[in-house]
DRENTORSE-771433 format. One record per atom (N, C-alpha, C, O): residue number from 1; atom name; y, x, z; residue in one letter. Coordinates in Angstrom, 3 decimals, always signed. Each point is the difference from the previous one (the first is absolute). Example, Ala and Ser with C-alpha at 12.3 -4.5 7.8 and 13.67 -1.06 7.14 Angstrom:
<atoms>
<atom vexlo="1" nudren="N" yy="-5.690" xx="+13.190" zz="+7.800" kegu="a"/>
<atom vexlo="1" nudren="CA" yy="+1.190" xx="-0.890" zz="+0.000" kegu="a"/>
<atom vexlo="1" nudren="C" yy="+1.200" xx="+0.900" zz="+0.000" kegu="a"/>
<atom vexlo="1" nudren="O" yy="-0.019" xx="+1.036" zz="+0.665" kegu="a"/>
<atom vexlo="2" nudren="N" yy="+1.069" xx="-1.386" zz="-1.385" kegu="s"/>
<atom vexlo="2" nudren="CA" yy="+1.190" xx="+0.820" zz="+0.060" kegu="s"/>
<atom vexlo="2" nudren="C" yy="+1.090" xx="-0.770" zz="+0.730" kegu="s"/>
<atom vexlo="2" nudren="O" yy="+1.108" xx="+0.509" zz="+0.169" kegu="s"/>
</atoms>
This chain:
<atoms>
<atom vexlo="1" nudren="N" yy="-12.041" xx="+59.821" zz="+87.372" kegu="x"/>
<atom vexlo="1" nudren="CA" yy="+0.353" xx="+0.069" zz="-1.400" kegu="x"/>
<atom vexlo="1" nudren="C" yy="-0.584" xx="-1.227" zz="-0.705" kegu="x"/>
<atom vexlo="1" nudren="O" yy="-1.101" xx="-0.511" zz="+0.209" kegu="x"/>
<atom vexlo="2" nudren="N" yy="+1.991" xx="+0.152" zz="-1.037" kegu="x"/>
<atom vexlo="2" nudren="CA" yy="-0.445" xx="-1.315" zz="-0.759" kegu="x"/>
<atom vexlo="2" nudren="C" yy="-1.153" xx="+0.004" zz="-0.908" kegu="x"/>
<atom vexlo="2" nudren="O" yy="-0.051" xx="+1.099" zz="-0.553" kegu="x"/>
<atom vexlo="3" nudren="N" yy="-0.706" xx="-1.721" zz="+0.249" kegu="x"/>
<atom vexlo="3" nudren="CA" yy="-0.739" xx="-0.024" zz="-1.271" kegu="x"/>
<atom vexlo="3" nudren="C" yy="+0.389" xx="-0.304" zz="-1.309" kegu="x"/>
<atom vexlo="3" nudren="O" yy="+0.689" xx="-1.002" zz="-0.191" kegu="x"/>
<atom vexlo="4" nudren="N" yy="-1.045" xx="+1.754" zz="-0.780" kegu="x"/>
<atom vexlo="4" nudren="CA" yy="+0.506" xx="-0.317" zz="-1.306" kegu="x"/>
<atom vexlo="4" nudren="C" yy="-0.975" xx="-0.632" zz="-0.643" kegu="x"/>
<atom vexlo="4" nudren="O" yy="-1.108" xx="+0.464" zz="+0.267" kegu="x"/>
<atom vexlo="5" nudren="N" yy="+1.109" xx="-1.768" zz="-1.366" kegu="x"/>
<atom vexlo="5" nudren="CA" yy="-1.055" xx="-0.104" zz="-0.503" kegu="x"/>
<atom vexlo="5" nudren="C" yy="+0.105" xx="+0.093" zz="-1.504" kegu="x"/>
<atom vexlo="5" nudren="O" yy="+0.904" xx="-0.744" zz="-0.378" kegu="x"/>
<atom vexlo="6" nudren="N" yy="-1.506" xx="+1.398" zz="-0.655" kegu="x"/>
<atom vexlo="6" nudren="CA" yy="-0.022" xx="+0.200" zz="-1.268" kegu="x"/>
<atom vexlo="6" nudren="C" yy="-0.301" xx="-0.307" zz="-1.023" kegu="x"/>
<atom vexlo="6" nudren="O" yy="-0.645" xx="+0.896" zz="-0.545" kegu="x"/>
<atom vexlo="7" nudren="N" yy="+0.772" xx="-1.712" zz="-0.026" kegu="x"/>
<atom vexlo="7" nudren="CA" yy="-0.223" xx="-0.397" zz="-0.995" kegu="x"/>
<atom vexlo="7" nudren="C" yy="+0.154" xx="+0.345" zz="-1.199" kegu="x"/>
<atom vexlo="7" nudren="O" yy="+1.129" xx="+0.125" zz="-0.474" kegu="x"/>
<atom vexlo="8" nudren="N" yy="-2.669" xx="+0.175" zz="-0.506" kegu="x"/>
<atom vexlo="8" nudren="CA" yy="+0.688" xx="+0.645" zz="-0.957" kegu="x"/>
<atom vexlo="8" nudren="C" yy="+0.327" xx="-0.589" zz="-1.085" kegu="x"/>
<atom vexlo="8" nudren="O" yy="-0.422" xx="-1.108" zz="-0.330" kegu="x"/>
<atom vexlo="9" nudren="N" yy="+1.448" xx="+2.018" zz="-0.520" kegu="x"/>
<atom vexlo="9" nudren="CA" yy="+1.083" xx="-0.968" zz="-1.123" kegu="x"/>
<atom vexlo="9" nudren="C" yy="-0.781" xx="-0.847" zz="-0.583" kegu="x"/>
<atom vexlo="9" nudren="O" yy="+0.124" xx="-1.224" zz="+0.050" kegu="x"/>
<atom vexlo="10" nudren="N" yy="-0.958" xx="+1.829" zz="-0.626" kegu="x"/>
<atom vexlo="10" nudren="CA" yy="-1.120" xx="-0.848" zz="-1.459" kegu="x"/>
<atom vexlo="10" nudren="C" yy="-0.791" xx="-0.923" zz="+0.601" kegu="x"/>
<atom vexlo="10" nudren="O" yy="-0.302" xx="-0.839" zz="-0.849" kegu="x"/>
<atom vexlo="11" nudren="N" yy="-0.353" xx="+0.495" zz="+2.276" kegu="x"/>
<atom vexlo="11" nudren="CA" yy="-0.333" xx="-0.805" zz="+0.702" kegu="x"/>
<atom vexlo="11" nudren="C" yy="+0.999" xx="-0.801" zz="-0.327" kegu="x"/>
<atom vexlo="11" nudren="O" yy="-0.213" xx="-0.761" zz="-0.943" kegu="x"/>
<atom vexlo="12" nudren="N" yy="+1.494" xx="+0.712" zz="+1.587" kegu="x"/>
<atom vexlo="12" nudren="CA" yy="+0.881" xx="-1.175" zz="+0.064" kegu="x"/>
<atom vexlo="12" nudren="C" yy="+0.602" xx="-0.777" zz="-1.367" kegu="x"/>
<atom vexlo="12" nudren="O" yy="+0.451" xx="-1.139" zz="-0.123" kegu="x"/>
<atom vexlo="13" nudren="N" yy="-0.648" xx="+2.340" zz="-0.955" kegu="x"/>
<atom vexlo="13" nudren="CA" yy="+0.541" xx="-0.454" zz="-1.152" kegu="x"/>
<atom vexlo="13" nudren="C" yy="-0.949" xx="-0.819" zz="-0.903" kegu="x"/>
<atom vexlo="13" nudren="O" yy="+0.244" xx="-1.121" zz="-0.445" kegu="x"/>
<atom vexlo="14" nudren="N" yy="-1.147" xx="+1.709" zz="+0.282" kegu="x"/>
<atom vexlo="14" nudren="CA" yy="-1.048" xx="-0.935" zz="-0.636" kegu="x"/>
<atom vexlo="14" nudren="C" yy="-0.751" xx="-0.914" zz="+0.554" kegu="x"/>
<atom vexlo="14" nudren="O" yy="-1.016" xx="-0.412" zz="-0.560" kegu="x"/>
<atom vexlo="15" nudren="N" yy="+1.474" xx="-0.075" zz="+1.885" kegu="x"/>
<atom vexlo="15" nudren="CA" yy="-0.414" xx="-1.751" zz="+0.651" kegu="x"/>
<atom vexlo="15" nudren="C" yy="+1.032" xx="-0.698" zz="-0.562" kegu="x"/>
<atom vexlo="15" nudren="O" yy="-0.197" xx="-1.215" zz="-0.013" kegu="x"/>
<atom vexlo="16" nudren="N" yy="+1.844" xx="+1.802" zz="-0.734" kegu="x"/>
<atom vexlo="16" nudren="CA" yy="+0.846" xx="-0.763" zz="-0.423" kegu="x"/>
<atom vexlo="16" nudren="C" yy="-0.161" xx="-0.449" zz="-1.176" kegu="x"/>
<atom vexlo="16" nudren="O" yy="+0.140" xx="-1.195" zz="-0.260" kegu="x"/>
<atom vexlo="17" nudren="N" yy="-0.508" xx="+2.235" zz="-0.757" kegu="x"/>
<atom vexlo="17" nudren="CA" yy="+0.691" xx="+0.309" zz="-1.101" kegu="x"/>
<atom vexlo="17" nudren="C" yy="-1.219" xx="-1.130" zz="-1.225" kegu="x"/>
<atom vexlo="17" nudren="O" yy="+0.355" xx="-0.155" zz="-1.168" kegu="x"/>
<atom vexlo="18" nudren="N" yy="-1.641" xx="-0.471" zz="+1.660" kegu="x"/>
<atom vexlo="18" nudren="CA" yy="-0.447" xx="-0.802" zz="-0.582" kegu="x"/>
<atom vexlo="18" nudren="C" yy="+0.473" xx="-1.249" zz="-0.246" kegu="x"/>
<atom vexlo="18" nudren="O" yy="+0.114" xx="-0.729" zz="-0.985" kegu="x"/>
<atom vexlo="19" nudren="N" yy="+0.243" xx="+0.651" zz="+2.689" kegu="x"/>
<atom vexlo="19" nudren="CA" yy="+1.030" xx="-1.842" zz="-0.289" kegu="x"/>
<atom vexlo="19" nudren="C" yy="+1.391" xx="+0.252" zz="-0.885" kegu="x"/>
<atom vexlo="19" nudren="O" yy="+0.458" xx="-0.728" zz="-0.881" kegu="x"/>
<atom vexlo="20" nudren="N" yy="-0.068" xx="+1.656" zz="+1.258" kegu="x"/>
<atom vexlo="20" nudren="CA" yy="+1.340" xx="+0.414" zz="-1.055" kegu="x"/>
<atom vexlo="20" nudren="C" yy="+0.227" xx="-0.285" zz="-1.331" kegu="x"/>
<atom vexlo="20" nudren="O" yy="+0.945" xx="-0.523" zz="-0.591" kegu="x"/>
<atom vexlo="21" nudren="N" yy="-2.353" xx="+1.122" zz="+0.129" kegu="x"/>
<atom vexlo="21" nudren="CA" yy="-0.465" xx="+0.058" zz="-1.331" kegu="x"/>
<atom vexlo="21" nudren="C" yy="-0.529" xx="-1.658" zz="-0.402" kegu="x"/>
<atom vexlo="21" nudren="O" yy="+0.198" xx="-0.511" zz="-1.102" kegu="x"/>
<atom vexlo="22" nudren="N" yy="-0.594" xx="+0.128" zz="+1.750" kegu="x"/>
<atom vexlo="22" nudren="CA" yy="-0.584" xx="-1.235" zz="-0.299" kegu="x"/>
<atom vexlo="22" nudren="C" yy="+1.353" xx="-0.972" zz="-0.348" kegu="x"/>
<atom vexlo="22" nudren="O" yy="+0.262" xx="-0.692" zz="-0.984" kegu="x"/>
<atom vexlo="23" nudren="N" yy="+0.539" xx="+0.984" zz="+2.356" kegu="x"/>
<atom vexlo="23" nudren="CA" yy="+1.578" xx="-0.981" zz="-0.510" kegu="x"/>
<atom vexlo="23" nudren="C" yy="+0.442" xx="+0.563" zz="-0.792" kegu="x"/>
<atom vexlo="23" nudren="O" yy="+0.072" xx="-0.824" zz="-0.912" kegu="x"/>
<atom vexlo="24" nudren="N" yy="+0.419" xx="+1.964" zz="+0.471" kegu="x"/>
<atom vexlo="24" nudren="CA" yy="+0.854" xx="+0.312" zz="-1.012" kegu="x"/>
<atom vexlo="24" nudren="C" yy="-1.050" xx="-0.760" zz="-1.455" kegu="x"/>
<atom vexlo="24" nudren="O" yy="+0.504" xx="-0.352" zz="-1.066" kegu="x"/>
<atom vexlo="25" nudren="N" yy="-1.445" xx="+0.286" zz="+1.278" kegu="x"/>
<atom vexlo="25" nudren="CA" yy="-1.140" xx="-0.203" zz="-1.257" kegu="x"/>
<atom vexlo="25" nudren="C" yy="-0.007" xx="-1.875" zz="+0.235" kegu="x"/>
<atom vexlo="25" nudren="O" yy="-0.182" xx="-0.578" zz="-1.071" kegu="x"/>
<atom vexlo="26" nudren="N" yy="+0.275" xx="+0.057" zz="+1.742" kegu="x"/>
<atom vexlo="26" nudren="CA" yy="+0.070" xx="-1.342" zz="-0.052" kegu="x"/>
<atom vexlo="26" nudren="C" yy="+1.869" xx="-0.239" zz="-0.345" kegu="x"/>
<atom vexlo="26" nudren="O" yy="+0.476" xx="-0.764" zz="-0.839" kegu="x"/>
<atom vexlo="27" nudren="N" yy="+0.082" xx="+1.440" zz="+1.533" kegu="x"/>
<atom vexlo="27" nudren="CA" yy="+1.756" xx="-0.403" zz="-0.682" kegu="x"/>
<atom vexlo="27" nudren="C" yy="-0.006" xx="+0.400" zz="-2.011" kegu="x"/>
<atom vexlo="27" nudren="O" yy="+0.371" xx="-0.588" zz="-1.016" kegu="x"/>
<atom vexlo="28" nudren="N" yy="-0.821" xx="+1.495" zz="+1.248" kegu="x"/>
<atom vexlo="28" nudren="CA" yy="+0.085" xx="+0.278" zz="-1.983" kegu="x"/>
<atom vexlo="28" nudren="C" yy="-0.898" xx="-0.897" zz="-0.754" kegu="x"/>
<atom vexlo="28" nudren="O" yy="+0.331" xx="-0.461" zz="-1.092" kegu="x"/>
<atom vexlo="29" nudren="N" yy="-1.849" xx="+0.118" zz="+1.849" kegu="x"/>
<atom vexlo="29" nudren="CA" yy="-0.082" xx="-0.684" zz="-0.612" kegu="x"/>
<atom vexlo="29" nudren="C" yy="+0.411" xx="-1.279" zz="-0.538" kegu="x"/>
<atom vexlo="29" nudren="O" yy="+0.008" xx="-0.440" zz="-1.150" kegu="x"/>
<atom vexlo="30" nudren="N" yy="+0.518" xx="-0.316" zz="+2.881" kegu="x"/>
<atom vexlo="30" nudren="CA" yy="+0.549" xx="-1.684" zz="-0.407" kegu="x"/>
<atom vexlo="30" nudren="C" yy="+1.398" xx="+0.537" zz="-0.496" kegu="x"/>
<atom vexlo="30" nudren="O" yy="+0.727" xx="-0.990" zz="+0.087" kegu="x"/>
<atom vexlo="31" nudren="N" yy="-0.139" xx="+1.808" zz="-0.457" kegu="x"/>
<atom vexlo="31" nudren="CA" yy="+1.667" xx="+0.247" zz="-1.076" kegu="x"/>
<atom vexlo="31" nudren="C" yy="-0.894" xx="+0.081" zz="-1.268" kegu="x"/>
<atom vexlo="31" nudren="O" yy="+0.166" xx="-1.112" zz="-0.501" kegu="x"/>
<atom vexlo="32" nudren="N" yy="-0.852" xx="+1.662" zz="-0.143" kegu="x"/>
<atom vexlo="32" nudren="CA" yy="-0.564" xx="-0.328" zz="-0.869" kegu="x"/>
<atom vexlo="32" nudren="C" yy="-0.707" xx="-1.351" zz="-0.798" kegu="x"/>
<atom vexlo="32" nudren="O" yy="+0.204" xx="-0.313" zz="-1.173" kegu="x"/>
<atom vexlo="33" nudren="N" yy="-1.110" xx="-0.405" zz="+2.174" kegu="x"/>
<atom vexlo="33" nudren="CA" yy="-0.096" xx="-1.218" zz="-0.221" kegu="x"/>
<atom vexlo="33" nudren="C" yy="+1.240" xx="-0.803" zz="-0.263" kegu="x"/>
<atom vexlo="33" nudren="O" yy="+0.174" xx="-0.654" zz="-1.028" kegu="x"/>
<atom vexlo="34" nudren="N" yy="+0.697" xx="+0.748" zz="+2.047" kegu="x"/>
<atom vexlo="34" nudren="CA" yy="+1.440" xx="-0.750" zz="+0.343" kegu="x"/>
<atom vexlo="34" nudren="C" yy="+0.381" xx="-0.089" zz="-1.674" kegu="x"/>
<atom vexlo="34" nudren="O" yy="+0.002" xx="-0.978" zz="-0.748" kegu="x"/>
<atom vexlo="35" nudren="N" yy="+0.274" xx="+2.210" zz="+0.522" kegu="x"/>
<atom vexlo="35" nudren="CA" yy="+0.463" xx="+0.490" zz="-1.396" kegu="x"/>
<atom vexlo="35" nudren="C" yy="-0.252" xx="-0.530" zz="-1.211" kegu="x"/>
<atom vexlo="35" nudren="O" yy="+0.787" xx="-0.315" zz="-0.893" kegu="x"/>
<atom vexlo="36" nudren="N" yy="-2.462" xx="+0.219" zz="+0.970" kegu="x"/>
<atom vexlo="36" nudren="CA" yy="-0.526" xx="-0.311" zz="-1.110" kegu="x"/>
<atom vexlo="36" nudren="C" yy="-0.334" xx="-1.713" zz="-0.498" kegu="x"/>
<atom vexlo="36" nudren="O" yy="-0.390" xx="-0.433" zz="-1.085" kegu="x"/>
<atom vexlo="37" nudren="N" yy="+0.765" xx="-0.366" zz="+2.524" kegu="x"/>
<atom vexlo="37" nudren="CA" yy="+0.099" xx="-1.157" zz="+0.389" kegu="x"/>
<atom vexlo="37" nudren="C" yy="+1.455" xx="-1.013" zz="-0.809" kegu="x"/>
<atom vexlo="37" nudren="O" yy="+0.105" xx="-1.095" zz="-0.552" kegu="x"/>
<atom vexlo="38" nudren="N" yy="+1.015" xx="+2.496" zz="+0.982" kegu="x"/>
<atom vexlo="38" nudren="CA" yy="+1.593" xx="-0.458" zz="-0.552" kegu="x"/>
<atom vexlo="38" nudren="C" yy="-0.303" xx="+0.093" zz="-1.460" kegu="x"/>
<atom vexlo="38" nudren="O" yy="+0.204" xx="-0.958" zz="-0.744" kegu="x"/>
<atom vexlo="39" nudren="N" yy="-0.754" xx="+2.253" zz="+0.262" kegu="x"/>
<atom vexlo="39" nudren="CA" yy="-0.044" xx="-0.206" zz="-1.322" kegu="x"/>
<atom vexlo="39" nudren="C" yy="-0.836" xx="-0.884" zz="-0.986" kegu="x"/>
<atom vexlo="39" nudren="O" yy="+0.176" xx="-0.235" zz="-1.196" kegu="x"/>
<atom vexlo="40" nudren="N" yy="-1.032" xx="-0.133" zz="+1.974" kegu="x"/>
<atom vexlo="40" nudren="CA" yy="-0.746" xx="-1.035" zz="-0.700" kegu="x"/>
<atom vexlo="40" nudren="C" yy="+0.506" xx="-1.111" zz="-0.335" kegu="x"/>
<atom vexlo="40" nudren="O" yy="+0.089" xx="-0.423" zz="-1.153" kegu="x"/>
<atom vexlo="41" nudren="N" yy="+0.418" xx="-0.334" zz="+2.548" kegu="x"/>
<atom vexlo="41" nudren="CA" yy="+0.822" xx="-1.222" zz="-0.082" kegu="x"/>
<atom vexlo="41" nudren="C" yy="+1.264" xx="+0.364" zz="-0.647" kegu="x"/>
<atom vexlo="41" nudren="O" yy="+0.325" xx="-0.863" zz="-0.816" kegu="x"/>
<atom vexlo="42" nudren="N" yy="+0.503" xx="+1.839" zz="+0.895" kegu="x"/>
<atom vexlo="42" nudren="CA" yy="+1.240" xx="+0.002" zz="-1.210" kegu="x"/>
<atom vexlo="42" nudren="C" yy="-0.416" xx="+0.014" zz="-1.027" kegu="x"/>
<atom vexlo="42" nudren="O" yy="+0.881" xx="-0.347" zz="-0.788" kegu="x"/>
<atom vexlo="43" nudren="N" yy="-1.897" xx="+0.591" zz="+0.250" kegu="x"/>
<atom vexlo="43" nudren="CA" yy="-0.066" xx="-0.114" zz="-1.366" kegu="x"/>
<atom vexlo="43" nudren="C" yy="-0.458" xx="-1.671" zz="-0.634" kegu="x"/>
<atom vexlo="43" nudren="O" yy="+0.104" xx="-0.323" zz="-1.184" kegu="x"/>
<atom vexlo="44" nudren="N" yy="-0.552" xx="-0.464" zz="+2.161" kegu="x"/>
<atom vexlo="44" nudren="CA" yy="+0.168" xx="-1.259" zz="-0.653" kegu="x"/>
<atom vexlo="44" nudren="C" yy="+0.882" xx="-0.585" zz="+0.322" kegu="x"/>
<atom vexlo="44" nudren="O" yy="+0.611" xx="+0.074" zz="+1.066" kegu="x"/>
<atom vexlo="45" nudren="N" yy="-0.366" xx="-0.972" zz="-2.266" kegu="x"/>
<atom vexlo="45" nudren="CA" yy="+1.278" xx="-0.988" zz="-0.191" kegu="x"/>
<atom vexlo="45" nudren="C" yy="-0.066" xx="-0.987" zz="+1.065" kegu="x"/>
<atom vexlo="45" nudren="O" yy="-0.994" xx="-0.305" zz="+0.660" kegu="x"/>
<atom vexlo="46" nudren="N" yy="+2.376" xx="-0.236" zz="-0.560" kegu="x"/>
<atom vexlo="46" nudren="CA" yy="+0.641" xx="-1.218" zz="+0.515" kegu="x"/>
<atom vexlo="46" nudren="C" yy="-1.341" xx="-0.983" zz="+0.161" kegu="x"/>
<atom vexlo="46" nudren="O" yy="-0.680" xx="-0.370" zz="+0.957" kegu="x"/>
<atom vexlo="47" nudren="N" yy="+0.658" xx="+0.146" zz="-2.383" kegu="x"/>
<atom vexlo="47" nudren="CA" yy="-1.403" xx="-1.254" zz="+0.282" kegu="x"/>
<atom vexlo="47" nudren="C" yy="-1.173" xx="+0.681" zz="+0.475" kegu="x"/>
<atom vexlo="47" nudren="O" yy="-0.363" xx="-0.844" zz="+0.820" kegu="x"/>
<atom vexlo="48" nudren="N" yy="-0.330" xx="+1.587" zz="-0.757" kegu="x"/>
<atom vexlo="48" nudren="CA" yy="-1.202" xx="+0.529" zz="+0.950" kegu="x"/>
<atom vexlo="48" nudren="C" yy="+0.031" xx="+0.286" zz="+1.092" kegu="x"/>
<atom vexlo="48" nudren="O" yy="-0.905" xx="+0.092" zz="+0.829" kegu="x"/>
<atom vexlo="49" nudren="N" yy="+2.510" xx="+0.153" zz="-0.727" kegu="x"/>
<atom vexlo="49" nudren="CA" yy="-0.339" xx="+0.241" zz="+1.393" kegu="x"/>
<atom vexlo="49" nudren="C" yy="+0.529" xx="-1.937" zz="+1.210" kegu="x"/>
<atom vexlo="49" nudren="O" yy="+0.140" xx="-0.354" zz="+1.170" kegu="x"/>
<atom vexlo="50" nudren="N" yy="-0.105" xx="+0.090" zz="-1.827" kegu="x"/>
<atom vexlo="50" nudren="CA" yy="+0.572" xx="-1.342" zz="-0.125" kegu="x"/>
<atom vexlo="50" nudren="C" yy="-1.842" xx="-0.880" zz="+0.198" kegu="x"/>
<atom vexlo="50" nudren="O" yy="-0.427" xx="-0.679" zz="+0.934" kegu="x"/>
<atom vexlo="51" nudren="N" yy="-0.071" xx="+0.985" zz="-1.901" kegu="x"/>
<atom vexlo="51" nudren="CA" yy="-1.317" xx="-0.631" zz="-0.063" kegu="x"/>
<atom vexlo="51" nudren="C" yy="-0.831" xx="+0.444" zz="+1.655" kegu="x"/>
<atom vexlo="51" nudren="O" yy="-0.844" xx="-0.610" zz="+0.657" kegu="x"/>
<atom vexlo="52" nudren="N" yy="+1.459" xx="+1.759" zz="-0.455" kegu="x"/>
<atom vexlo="52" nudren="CA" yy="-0.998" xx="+0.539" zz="+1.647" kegu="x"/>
<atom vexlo="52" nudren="C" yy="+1.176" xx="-0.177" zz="+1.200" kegu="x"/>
<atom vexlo="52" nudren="O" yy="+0.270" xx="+0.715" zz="+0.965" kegu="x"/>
<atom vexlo="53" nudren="N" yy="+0.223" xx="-1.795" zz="-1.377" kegu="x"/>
<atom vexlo="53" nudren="CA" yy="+1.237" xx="+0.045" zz="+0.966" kegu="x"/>
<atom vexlo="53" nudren="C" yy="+1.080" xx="+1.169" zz="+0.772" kegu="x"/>
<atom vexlo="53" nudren="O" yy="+0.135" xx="-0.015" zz="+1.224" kegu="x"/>
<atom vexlo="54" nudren="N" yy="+0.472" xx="+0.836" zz="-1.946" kegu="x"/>
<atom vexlo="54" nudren="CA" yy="+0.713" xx="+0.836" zz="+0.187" kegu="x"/>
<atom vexlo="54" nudren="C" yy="+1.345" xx="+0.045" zz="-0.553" kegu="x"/>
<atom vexlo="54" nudren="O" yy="+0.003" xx="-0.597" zz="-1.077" kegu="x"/>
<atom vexlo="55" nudren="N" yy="+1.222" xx="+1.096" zz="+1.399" kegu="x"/>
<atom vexlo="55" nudren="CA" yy="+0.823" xx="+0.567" zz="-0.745" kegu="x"/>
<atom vexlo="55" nudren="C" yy="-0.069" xx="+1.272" zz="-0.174" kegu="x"/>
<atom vexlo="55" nudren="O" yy="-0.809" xx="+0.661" zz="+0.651" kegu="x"/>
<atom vexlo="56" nudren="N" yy="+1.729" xx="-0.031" zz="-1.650" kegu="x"/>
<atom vexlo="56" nudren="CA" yy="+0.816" xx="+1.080" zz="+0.112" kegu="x"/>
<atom vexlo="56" nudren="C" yy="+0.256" xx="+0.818" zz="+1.557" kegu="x"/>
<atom vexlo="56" nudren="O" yy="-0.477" xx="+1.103" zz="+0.265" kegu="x"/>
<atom vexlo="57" nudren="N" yy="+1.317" xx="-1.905" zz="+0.642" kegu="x"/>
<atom vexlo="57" nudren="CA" yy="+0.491" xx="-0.121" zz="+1.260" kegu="x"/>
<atom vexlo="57" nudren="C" yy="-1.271" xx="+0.732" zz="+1.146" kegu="x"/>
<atom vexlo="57" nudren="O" yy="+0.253" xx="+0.859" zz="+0.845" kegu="x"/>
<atom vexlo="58" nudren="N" yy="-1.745" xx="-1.530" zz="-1.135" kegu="x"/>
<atom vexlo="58" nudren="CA" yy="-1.176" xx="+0.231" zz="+0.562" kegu="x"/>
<atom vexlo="58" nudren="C" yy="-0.663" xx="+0.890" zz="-0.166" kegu="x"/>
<atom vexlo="58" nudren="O" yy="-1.140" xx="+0.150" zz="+0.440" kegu="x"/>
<atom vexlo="59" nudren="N" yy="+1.949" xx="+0.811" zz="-1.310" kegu="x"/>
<atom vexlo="59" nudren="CA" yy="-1.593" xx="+0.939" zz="-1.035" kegu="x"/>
<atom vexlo="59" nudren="C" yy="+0.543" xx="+1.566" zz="+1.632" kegu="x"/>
<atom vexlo="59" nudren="O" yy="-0.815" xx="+0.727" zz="+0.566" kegu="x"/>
<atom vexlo="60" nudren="N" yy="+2.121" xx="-0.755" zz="-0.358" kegu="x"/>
<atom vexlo="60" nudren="CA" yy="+0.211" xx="+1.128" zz="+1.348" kegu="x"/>
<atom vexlo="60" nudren="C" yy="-0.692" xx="+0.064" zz="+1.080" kegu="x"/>
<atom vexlo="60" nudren="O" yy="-0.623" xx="+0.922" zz="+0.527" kegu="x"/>
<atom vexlo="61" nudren="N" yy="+0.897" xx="-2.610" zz="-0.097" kegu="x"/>
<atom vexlo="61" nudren="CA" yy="-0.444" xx="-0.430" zz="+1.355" kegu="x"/>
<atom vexlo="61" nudren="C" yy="-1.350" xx="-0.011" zz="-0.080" kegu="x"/>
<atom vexlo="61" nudren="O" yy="-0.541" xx="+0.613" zz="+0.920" kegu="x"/>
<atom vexlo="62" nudren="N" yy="-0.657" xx="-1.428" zz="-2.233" kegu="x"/>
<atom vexlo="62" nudren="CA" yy="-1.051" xx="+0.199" zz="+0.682" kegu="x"/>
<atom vexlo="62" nudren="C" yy="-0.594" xx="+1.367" zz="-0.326" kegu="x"/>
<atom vexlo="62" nudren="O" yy="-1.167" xx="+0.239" zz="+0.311" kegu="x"/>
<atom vexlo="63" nudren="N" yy="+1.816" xx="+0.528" zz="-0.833" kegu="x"/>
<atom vexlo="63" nudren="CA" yy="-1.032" xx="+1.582" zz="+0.101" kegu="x"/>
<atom vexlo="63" nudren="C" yy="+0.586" xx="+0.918" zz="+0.629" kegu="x"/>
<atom vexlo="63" nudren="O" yy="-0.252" xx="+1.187" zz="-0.206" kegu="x"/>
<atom vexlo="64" nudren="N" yy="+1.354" xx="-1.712" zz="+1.300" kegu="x"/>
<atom vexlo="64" nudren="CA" yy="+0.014" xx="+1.148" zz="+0.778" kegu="x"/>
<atom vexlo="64" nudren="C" yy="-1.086" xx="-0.568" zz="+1.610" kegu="x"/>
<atom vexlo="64" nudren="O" yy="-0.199" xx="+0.792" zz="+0.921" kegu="x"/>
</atoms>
C-alpha cells in the first residue's frame, strides 16, 4: 500500500499568502504613485513641462 503524505491546509496556505500580499501591496502601490505622477505633470503647462524637457506625448510613457 502506498503512502500518503499530508499536508495540512493552513500549513500550505499561509507560506503563500504573505508574498501574495506583499505583491498585490507593491502593484497598488506603484498604480498609485503611477497615478499621482500623471497628474502632477498634466497639470503643468506646455512651457514647464518644456523647461524639464518633456511633452504632453511623455507624461504616459514615463509614468507607466
Amino acid at each position: 500500500m502506498a503512502q500518503l503524505d499530508i499536508i495540512p491546509a493552513s500549513r500550505g496556505i499561509s507560506l503563500g499568502l504573505p508574498s501574495i500580499f506583499a505583491t498585490v501591496s507593491n502593484a497598488v502601490s506603484a498604480y498609485f504613485e503611477n497615478r499621482a505622477t500623471r497628474k502632477a505633470l498634466g497639470a503643468l503647462t506646455d512651457r514647464q513641462l518644456s523647461d524639464i524637457g518633456l511633452s504632453r506625448a511623455d507624461i504616459e510613457q514615463m509614468a507607466s
